[in-house]
Every structure is written in C-alpha cells, then in structure tokens.
DRENLUM-134951 format. One record per residue (C-alpha): residue in one letter; residue number from 0; y, x, z. Coordinates in pm, whole numbers, always signed. Each point is the difference from the previous one (the first is absolute). Example, Ala and Ser with C-alpha at 12.3 -4.5 7.8 and 13.67 -1.06 7.14 Angstrom:
BEGIN
ATOM rest  nr     py     px     pz
ATOM    A   0   -450  +1230   +780
ATOM    S   1   +344   +137    -66
***
This chain:
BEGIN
ATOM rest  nr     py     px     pz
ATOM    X   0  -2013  +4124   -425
ATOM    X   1    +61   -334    +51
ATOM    X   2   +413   -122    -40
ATOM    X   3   +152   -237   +218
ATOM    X   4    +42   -240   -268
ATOM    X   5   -395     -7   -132
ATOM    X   6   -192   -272   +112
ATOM    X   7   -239    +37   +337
ATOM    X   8   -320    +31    -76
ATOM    X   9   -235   -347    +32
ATOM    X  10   -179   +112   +368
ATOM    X  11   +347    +92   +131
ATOM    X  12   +226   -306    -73
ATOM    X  13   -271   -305    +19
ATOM    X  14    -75    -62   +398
ATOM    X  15   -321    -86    +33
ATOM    X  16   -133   +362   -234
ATOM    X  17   +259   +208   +264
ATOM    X  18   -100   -221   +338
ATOM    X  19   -399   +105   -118
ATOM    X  20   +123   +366   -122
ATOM    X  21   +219    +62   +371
ATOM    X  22   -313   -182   +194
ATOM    X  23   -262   +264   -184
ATOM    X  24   +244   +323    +14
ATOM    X  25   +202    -78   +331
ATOM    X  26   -187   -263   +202
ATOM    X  27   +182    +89   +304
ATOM    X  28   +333    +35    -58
ATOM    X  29   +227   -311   +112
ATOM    X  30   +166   -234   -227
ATOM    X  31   +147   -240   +214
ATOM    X  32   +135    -25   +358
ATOM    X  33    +76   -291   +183
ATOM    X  34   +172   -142   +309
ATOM    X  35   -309   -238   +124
ATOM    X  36   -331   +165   -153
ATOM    X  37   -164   +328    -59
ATOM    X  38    +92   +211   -313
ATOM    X  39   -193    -62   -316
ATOM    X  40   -161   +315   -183
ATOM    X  41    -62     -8   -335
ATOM    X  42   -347    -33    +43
ATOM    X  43    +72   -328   +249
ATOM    X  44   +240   -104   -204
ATOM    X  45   -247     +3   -319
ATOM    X  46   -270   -207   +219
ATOM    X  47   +281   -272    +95
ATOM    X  48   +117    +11   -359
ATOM    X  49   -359    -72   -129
ATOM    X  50   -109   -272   +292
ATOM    X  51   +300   -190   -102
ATOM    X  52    -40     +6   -334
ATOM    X  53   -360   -165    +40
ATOM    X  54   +175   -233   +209
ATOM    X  55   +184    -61   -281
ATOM    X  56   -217     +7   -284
ATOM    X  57   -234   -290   +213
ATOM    X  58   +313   -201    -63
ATOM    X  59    -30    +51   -356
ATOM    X  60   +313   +247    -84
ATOM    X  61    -60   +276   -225
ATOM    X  62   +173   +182   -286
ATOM    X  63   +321   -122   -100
ATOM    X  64    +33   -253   +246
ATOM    X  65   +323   -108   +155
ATOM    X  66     +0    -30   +413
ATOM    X  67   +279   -124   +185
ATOM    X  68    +72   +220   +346
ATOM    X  69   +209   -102   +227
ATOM    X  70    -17   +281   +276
ATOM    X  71   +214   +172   +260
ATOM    X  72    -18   +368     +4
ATOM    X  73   -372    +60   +173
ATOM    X  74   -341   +163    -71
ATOM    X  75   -120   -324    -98
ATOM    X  76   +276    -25   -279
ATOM    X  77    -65   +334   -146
ATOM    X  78   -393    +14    +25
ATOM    X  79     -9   -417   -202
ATOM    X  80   +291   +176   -241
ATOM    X  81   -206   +308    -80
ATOM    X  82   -321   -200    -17
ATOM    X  83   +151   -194   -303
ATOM    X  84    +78   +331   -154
ATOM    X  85   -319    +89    +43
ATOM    X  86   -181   -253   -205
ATOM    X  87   +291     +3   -230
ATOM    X  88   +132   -353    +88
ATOM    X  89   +419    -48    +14
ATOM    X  90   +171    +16   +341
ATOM    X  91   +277   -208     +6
ATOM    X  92   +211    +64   +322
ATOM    X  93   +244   -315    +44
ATOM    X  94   +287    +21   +227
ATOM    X  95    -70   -155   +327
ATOM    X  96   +311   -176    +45
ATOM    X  97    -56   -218   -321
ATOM    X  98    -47   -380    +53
ATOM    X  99    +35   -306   -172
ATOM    X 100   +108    +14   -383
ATOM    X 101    +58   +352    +19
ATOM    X 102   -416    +24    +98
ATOM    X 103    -96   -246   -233
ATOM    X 104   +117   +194   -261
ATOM    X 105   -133   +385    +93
ATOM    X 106   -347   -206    +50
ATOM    X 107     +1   -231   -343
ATOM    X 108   +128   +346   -178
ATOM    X 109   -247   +235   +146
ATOM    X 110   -291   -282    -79
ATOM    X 111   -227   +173   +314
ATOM    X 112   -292   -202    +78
ATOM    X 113     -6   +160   +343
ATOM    X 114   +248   +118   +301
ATOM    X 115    -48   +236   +277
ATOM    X 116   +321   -128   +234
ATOM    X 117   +112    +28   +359
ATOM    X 118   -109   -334   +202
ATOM    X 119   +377    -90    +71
ATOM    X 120    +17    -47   -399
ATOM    X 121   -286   -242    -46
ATOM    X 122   +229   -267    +54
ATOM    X 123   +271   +101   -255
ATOM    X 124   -269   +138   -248
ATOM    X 125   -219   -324     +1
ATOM    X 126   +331   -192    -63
ATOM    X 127   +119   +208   -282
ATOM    X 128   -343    +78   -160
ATOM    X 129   -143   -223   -312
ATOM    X 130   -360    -78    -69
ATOM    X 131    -14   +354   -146
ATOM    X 132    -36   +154   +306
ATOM    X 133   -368    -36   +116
ATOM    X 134    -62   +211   +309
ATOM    X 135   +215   +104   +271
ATOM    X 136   -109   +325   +226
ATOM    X 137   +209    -30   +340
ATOM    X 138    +33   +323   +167
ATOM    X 139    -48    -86   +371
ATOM    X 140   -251   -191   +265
ATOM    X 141   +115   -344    -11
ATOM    X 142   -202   -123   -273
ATOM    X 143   -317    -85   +206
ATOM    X 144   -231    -83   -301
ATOM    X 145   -119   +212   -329
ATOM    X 146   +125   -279   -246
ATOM    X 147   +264   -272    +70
ATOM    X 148    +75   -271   -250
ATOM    X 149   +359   -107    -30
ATOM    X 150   +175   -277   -152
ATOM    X 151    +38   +188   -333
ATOM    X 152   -361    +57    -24
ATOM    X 153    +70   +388   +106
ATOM    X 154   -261   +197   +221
ATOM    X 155   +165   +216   +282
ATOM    X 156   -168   +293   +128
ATOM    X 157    +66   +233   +302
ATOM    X 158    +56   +344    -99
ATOM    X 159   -378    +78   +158
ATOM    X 160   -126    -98   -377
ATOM    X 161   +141   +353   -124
ATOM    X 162   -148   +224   +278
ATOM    X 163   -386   -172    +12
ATOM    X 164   -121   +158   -271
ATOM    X 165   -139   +414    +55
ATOM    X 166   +222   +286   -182
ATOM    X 167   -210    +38   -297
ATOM    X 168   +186    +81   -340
ATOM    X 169    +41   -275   -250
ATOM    X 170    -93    +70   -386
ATOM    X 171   +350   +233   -170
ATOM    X 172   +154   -214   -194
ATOM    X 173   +125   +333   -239
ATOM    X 174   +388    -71    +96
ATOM    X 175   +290   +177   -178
ATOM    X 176   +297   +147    +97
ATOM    X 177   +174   -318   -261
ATOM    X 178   -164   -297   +180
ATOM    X 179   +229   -212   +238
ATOM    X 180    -37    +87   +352
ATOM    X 181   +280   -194   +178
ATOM    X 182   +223   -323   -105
ATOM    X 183   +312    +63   +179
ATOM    X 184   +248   -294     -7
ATOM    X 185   +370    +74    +34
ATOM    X 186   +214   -172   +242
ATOM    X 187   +220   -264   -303
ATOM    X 188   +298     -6   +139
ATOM    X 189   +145   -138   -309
ATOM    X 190   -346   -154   -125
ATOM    X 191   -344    -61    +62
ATOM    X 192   -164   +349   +113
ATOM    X 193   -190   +166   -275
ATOM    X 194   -353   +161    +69
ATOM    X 195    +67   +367    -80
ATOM    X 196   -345   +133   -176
ATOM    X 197    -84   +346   +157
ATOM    X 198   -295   +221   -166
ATOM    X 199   -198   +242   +246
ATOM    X 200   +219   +268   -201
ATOM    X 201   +367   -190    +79
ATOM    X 202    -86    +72   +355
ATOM    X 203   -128   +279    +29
ATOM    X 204   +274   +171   -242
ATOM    X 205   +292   -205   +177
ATOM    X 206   -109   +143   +370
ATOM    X 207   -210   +257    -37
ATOM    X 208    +46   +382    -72
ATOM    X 209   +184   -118   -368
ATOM    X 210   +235   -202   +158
ATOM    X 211    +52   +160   +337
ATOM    X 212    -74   +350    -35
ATOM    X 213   +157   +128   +331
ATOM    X 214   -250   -219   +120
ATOM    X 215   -334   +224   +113
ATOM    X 216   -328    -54    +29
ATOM    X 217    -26   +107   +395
ATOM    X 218   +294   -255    +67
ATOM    X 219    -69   -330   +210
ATOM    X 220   +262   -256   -140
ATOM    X 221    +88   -317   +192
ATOM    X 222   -158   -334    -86
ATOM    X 223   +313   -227   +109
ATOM    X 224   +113   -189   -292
ATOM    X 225   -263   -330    -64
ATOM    X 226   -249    +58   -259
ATOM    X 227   +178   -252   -189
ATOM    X 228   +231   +229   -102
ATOM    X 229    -63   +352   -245
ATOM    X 230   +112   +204   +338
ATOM    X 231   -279   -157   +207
ATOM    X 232   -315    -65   -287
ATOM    X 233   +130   +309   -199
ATOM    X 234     -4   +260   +272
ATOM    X 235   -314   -122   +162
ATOM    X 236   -193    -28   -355
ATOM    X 237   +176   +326   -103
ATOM    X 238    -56   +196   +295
ATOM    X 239   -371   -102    -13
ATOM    X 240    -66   +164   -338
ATOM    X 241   +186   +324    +48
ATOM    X 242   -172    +73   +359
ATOM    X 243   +283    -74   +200
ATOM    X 244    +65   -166   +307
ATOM    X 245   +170   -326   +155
ATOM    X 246   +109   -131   +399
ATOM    X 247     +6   -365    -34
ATOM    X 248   +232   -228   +165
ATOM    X 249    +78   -346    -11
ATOM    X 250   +360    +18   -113
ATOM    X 251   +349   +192    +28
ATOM    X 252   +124    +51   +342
ATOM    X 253   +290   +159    +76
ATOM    X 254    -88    +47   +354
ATOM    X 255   -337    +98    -42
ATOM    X 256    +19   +215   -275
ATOM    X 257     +6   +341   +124
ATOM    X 258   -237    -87   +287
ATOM    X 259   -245   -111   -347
ATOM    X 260    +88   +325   -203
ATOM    X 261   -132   +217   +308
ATOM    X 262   -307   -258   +148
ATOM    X 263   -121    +20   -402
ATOM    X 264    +87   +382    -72
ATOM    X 265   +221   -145   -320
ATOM    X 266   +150   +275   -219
ATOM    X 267   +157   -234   -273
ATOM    X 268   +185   -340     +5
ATOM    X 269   +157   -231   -259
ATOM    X 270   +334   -139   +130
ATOM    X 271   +169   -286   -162
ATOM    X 272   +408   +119    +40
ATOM    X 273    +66   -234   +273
ATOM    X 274   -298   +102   +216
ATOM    X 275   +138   +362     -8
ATOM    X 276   +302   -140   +129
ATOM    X 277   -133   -191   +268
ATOM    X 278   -206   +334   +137
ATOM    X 279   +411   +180    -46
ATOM    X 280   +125   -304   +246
ATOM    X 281   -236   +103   +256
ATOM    X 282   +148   +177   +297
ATOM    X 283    -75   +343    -46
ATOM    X 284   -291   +173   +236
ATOM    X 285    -79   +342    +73
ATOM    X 286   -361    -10   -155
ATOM    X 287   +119   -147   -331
ATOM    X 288   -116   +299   -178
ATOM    X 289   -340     +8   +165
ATOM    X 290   -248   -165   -228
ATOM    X 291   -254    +73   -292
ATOM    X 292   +254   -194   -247
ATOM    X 293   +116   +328   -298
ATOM    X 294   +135   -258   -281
ATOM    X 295   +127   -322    -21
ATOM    X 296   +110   -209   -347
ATOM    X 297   +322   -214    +32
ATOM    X 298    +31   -229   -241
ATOM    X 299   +288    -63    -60
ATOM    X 300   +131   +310    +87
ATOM    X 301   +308   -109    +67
ATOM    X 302   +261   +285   +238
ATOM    X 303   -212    +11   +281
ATOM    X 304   -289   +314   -142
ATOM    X 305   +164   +217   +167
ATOM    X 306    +96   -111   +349
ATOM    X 307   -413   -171    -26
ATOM    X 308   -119   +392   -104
ATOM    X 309   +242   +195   +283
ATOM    X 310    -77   -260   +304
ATOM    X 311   -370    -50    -54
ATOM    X 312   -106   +358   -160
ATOM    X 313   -166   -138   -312
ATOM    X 314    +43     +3   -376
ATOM    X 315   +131   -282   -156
ATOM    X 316   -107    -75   -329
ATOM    X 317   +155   -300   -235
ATOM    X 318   -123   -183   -322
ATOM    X 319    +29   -263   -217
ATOM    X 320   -305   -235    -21
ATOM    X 321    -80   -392    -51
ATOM    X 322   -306   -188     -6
ATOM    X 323    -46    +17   -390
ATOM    X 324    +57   +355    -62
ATOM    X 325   -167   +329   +143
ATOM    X 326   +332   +228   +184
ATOM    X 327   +162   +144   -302
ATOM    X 328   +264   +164   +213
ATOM    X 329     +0   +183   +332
ATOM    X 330   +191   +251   +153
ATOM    X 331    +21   +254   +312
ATOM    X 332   -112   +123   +230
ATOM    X 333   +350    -26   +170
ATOM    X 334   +235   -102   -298
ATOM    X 335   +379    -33    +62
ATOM    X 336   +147   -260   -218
ATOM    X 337     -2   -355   +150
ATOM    X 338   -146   -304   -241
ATOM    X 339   -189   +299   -149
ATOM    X 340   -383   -130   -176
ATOM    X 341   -103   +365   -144
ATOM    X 342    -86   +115   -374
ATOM    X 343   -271   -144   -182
ATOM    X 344   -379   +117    +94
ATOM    X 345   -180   +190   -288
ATOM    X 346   -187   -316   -215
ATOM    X 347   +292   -249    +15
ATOM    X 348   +250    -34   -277
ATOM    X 349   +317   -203   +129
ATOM    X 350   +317   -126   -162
ATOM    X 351   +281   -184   +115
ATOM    X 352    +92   -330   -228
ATOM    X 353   +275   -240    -45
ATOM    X 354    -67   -408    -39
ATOM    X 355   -168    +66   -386
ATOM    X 356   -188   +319   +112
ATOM    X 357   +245   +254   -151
ATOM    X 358    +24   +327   +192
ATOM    X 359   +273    +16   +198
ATOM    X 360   +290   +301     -8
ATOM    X 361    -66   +309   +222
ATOM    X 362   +195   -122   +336
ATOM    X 363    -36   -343    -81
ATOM    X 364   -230   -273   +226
ATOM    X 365   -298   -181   -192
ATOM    X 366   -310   -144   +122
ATOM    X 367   -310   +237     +7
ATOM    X 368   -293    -47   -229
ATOM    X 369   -319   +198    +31
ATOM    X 370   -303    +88   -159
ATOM    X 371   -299   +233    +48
ATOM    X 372   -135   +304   -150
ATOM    X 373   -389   -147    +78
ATOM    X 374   -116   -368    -30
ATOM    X 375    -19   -244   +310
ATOM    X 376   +196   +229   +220
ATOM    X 377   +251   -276    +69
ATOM    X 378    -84   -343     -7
ATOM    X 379   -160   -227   -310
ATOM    X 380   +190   -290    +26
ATOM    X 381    -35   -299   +212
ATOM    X 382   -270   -209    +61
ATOM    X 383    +24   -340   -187
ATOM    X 384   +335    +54    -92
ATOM    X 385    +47   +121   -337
ATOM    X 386   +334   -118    -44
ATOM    X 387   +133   +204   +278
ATOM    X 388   -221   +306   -129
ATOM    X 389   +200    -24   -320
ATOM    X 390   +333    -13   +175
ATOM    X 391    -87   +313   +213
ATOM    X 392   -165   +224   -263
ATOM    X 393   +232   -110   -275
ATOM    X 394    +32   +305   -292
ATOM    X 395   -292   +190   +153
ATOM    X 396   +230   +114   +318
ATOM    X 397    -41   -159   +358
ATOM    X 398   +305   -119   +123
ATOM    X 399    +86     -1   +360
ATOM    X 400   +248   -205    +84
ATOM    X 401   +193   +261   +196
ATOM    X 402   +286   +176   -105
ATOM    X 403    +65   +413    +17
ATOM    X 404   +263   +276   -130
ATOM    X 405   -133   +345    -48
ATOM    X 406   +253   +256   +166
ATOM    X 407    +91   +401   -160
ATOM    X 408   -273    +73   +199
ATOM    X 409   -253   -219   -167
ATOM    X 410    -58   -185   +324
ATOM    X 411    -81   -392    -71
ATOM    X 412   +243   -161   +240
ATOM    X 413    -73   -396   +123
ATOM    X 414   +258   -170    -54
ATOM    X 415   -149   -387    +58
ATOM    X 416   -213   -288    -94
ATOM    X 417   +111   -139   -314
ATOM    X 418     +6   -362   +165
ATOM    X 419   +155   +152   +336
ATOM    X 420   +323   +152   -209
ATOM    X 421   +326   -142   +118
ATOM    X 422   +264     -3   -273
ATOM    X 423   +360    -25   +171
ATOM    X 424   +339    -27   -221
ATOM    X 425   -166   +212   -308
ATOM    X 426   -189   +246   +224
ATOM    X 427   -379    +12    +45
ATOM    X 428    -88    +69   +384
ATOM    X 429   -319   +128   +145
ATOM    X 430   -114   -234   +263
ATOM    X 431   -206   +280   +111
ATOM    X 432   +299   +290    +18
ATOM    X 433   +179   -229   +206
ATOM    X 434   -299    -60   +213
ATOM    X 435    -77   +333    +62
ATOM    X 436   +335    +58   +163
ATOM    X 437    -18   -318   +196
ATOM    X 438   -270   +120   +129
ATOM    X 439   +151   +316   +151
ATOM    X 440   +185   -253   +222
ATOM    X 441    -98   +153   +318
ATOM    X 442    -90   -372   +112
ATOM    X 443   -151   -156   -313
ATOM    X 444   -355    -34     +3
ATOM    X 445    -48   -110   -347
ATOM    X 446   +220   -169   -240
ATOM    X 447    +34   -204   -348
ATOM    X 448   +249    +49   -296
ATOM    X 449    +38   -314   -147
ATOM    X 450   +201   -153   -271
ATOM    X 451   +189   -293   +150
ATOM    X 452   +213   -247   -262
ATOM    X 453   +400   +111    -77
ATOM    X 454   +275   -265    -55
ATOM    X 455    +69   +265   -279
ATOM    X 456   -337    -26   -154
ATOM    X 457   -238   +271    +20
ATOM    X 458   -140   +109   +352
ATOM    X 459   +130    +58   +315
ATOM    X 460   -168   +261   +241
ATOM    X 461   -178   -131   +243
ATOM    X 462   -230   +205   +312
ATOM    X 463   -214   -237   +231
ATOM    X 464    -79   +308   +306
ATOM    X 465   -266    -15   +298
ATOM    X 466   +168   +189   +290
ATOM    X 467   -218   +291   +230
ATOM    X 468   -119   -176   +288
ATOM    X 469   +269   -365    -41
ATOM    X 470   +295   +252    +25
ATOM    X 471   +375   -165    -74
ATOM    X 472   +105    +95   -345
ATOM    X 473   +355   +130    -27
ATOM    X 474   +112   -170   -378
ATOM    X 475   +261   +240    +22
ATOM    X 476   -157   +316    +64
ATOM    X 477   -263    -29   -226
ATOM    X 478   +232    -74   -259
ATOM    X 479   +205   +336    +74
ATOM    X 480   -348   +154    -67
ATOM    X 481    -46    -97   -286
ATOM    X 482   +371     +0   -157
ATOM    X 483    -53   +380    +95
ATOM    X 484   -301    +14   -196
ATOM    X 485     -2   -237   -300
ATOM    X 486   +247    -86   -300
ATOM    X 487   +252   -289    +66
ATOM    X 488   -222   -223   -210
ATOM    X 489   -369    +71   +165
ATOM    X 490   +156   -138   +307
ATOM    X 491   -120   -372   +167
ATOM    X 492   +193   -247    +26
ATOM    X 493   -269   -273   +219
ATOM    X 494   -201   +158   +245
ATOM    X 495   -283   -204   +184
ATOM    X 496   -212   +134   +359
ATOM    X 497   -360   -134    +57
ATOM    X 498   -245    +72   +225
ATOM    X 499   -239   +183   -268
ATOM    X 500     -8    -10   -391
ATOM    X 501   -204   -226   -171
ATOM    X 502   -311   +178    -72
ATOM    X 503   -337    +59   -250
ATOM    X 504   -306    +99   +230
ATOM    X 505    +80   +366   -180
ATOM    X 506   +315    +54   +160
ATOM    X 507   +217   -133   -316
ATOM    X 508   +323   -191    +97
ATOM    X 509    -16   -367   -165
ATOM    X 510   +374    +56   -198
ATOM    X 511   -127   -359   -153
ATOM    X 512     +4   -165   +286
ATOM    X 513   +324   +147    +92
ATOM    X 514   +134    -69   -314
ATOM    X 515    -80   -364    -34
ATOM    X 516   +149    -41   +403
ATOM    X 517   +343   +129   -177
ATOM    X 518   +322    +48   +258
ATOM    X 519   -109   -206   +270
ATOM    X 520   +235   -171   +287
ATOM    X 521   -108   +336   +231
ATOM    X 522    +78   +197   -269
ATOM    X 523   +368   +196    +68
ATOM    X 524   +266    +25   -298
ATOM    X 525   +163   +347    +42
ATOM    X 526   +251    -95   -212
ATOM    X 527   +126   -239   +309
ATOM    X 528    -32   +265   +246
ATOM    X 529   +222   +245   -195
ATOM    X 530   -297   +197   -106
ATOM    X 531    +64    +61   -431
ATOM    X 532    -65   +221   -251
ATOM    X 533   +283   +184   -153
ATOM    X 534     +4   +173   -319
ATOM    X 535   +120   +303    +78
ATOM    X 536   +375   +145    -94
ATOM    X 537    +22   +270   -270
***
C-alpha cells in the first residue's frame, strides 16, 4: 500500500496521461461547470485540450516552451493552459493587473516567444514586451484578420488560430512528473517578483489528495481565485488529474457567492481569511444553510472557524501554504484555537530557525524552513534567478519568510510575515494578531497593521480600516475593543479609514503601498484624542 508521503505514480500526477486515462475510463463524468457554457466531460474536455494544442503547435510551441497567458477565469483560459501541458510546453500565468516596469520584467524574465492575453491587455502588453516576444494570441473577436503586423514586427492573432485545427492527438512527448509545468511569479512587494518553478509533481502534491486529503475525489471545488495564482492553476490542474470536479467563475463575490456554490453544485471552496469574513458581515438569511457547500479552507484561520462552521453548516478546514512550497501544515475539520496552521503533513520535515539558521528553543518564534521527503514536491528554484535560489534554499532547507511558534499541543501557530513584524519599545508584535481582532470590529471590513515611525525610535502601531458599507468609525470604541483584547503595547496609536485596501488581483492587501503613504494628514493620532496605551499596574 501506497503511503501518503510516496510519490504518485507518472499517469496520475502528469495532466495530459490522467486527462487521456479519465477520457478512456470515465468519458462522461463532468470536470468543469460554468456560469455561461455547457459542462465539459472528460472526454470534451480531452478533444478541446487536443484542438488547442494543434492550434498551438501550428504556432511552433512545443516541449519546454515558455507561453505567456494572460486570462480571466474562463473555458478558454483553462482549455489554452491545459493544451500547453499537453505538449509539455511551460504555462506561465502573469497577473493581470501588471503594467509597465512591473510587465516588462515578468515578460524579459519568462523569455516567452508567445502570449495568449485578454484584448484589453494588448495595449499594455505591446508596450511592455521586447523583441522577444514574437506572437500575440488575443482571446476575443476584434482582431478582424489572421495575422496583423505591428510596429515591433509582432504578428497578432485572434484566438480562432487555436480552435481551426480538428481534435486529433499530437505525438507524447514522454513527460515526467519532474518537468516544469507552470512559472508562477510572486507578487515583489519588496523586489522584483520571482518566477516560482512548479514540476507536474509540486502541484499535484501541494493540492491534491497529499496536500489536501479531506479533499475527495466526488467533491466539486470552486474555481474563483485567477489562474495566476496556485489556488486558481493548482486546483484546476490538480483536480483534473485526480478525477475531480470544478464550477468556474470569474472572480470572488461576496454577493454572489452562495447563489454560485448552489447554480454550480460546489462542495469545496478555498477562502482567503478576509473573504470568510466578508460572507460573516452578510446579514444573516434563513436559507444560509441550504447549499451543496460541506468544507471550506480559511486561510488564515484567524477567530472566525467557528462562527463561519455554526452559521453556514460546513467544515472549516485551515493550512499553511505559499506559492513555493506544497501545504506542509493543515488542520480541522473544525479546530478551536484562533491563528492555528495545523501539524505537519506526513513527507515534510519543518524546523523553526533564528537569523543564522539555528533551531530555535521549544516556545520560542523562528522562521519556518522546509524540505521534502520526495524530490520536486516543492518548488526548484526560480527561473533565471539563481541568486535568489541560493538565498531561499540556503543549507539545503527552504526558508519561508514567515514566522511560527509551535504550542504544547504541537500546533504551528502564525505569528507574521517576517517583513510585516512590528517591533514596539523591545516587543515584537504580530501585525496579523492584531489584525485578526480588528477585524472582529463589528464594522470593519478589512484592515492593515502597519508599522508607523516613533519619536522614540522603533515603530509605532498603525491600522489603516475600510468600514462595512461607508459606516462612521467610532476611534473610541474600537479602541475599548481592543484595550479589552490586546496587551498595552499591541495597541495603535494612528489609525487611518479608506474606502477599500489597496489590493493584489488575489485578494492580498498592498501593506507596501500603505507603508510608503506613512501617517497621512487624514490619518487620526489617538494619542490627541485621549486614546493611549497603558502599561498595566501590578
């Protein structure tokens, strides 16, 4: 018998040997439902899979190629993305927000000779694009002839070039389990963004029945998060080879999202904390336990599992994952502790270091570095960037960059971002402790912890909040909620109200951009209204 550390066999981790296995054993059960088109089978899925890749292969990609996509969340997206796979080129799923330098420098790194895109990007991907770049597929009508020449000596096609051709299979190209299937580039907050290499076996193990065992085959999970991030090309790919299912939507919507969980029969959902919290902020209804949904992941957990579980009638789930490494720790269904990530999966081996890599004391908080039990189940290194592959996977470990304690329990607790950790006369704060009880603000919709400069050196606390529907903040009483719920020296001192947070496409808050803007004339001094921390009398 198999253990849930040993490696998946080749036919079962590699997409296109499980799309042709699931087409020849299970042509008619669905993979994917959508919103706007009828579900694919696997067998329909296999035929768009293999048009497209002739499409493809006319336009001269084949193994080992890099190809730029630049997609929303559509059949068209997943059937180009899978195609790739399928001939055992590189997808390389860029953000669609990028523009300018930012582009340039995803495009120069990923060196793609061609780009599948969205025709509202043209513009900003002709503009940031080098001579490199040779072909550009537009996915729309506009484009009213086969071949356009530009300016920059590029040819444009409509997206009709990848559907012409009949479904006939192309030659295998014998993939492995170890060859790159994605280039995923991180949003650099604090640098350029490095291209994450994934193998066929990072994704599979980081999503799949490894990684998520609670997970089941028979469960439809929810295609909401863009495929340029691991919980939107992850899931679908992952899904895929284990004979799952996935309802596709465009994006996150609070509003719509039950409506989408019952329309597309969805049984599973990733939820990035704050979405979870939005859904909580709803007014409550009398059919909120009527749907298909039976888990959900929360990451971060945060306090809210169990209110999330009780209202809605579902398990929550939690875990610790990042682009890089393949969910070493998860936890549930149900757990209790707040900030909880889990224990570590079988196949991991985790340790929590100081500055020089030296194991920290039981109790103590150190940064987690990982490794694997079997080769290229985490990522191997980034592409073109050896330096920064040496910084990460210094003394055979990959280091995270985030920071955990381990509890009595052996529970890995989150404590924060090693770049996000305020440090506030002597003490080291959690931007993301204090967040979390922010957030149970009855009126905060989403909120920021950051460090803000102290006349006494070191930080000041700082919390730039989006209120529920433009409500008036009382200063005041949230500061009563927290004094109630924080030490003296986790509490703000500046607090700042906007419209919305700063935002990545994936539902990260921009604490760079919030950072840089500093204590801003709209931003209130609670010292000046009264409002200070006191260290409490003994």
């Amino acid at each position: 018998m198999q253990s849930k550390s040993a490696a998946p066999p080749h036919e079962q981790s590699v997409l296109r040997y499980a799309l042709e296995r699931h087409a020849q054993e299970r042509p008619d059960a669905v993979y994917a439902a959508f919103e706007d088109e009828a579900d694919w089978t696997f067998r329909s899925t296999l035929d768009k899979v293999r048009s497209t890749a002739n499409g493809l292969a006319a336009l001269n990609v084949g193994r080992g190629d890099t190809v730029l996509l630049m997609l929303g969340n559509s059949g068209f997206a997943l059937r180009v993305m899978f195609a790739l796979h399928y001939l055992g080129a590189i997808a390389v799923p860029v953000n669609t927000a990028y523009l300018g330098s930012l582009l340039r420098h995803v495009v120069d790194n990923a060196g793609a000779r061609l780009a599948v895109i969205e025709p509202e990007l043209l513009p900003r991907l002709e503009e940031a694009a080098g001579p490199a770049l040779a072909t550009i597929v537009v996915n729309g009508a506009d484009i009213q002839a086969q071949t356009v020449a530009q300016s920059a000596g590029r040819a444009i096609h409509p997206a009709s070039v990848l559907t012409a051709p009949p479904p006939t299979a192309q030659p295998d190209p014998l993939l492995a389990p170890w060859d790159t299937q994605f280039i995923i580039y991180t949003s650099g907050t604090t640098g350029a963004s490095k291209g994450v290499l994934a193998s066929y076996r990072h994704s599979y193990t980081a999503v799949g029945p490894v990684g998520w065992p609670c997970v089941l085959e028979q469960d439809r999970q929810l295609l909401h998060l863009p495929i340029f991030h691991i919980g939107g090309a992850f899931i679908a790919s992952a899904a895929l080879c284990r004979g799952g299912s996935i309802g596709v939507t465009a994006n996150f919507s609070t509003e719509r999202f039950w409506d989408l969980i019952r329309r597309l029969q969805v049984t599973s959902v990733f939820l990035l904390g704050v979405m979870a919290s939005f859904l909580l902020k709803l007014a409550p209804r009398s059919d909120d336990r009527s749907h298909s949904l039976r888990m959900v992941f929360i990451v971060p957990l945060g306090a809210i599992g169990s209110e999330f579980a009780a209202r809605f009638g579902v398990e929550v789930h939690t875990l610790f994952n990042m682009t890089e490494i393949s969910t070493p720790l998860s936890c549930g269904p149900n757990p209790s502790k707040p900030h909880v990530c889990g224990r570590p999966r079988p196949g991991v081996q985790l340790r929590l270091v100081d500055e020089n890599d030296i194991e920290v004391l039981p109790g103590a908080t150190g940064e987690l570095v990982i490794r694997t039990d079997q080769p290229w189940a985490m990522n191997h290194g980034y592409h073109r960037d050896d330096a920064a592959t040496a910084r990460a996977w210094r003394n055979g470990w990959f280091h995270t960059g985030d920071c955990f304690a381990i509890d009595a329990d052996g529970d890995y607790l989150f404590k924060d971002r090693i770049k996000d950790c305020i440090r506030r006369r002597g003490e080291n704060i959690s931007s993301h402790e204090v967040e979390a009880e922010v957030q149970a603000f009855p009126t905060v919709r989403e909120v920021a912890a950051i460090p803000a400069p102290s006349e006494f050196g070191e930080d000041e606390v700082m919390l730039v909040v989006a209120m529920i529907d433009n409500q008036q903040l009382d200063p005041a009483a949230l500061f009563a909620h927290l004094q109630a719920r924080l030490p003296h020296f986790m509490l703000p001192r500046y607090l700042r109200v906007l419209p919305a947070l700063p935002k990545t496409p994936t539902a990260k808050v921009q604490k760079h951009l919030l950072r840089e803007q500093g204590v801003t004339p709209d931003t209130l001094d609670l010292h000046q209204l009264g409002l200070r921390a006191r260290r409490p009398s003994s």
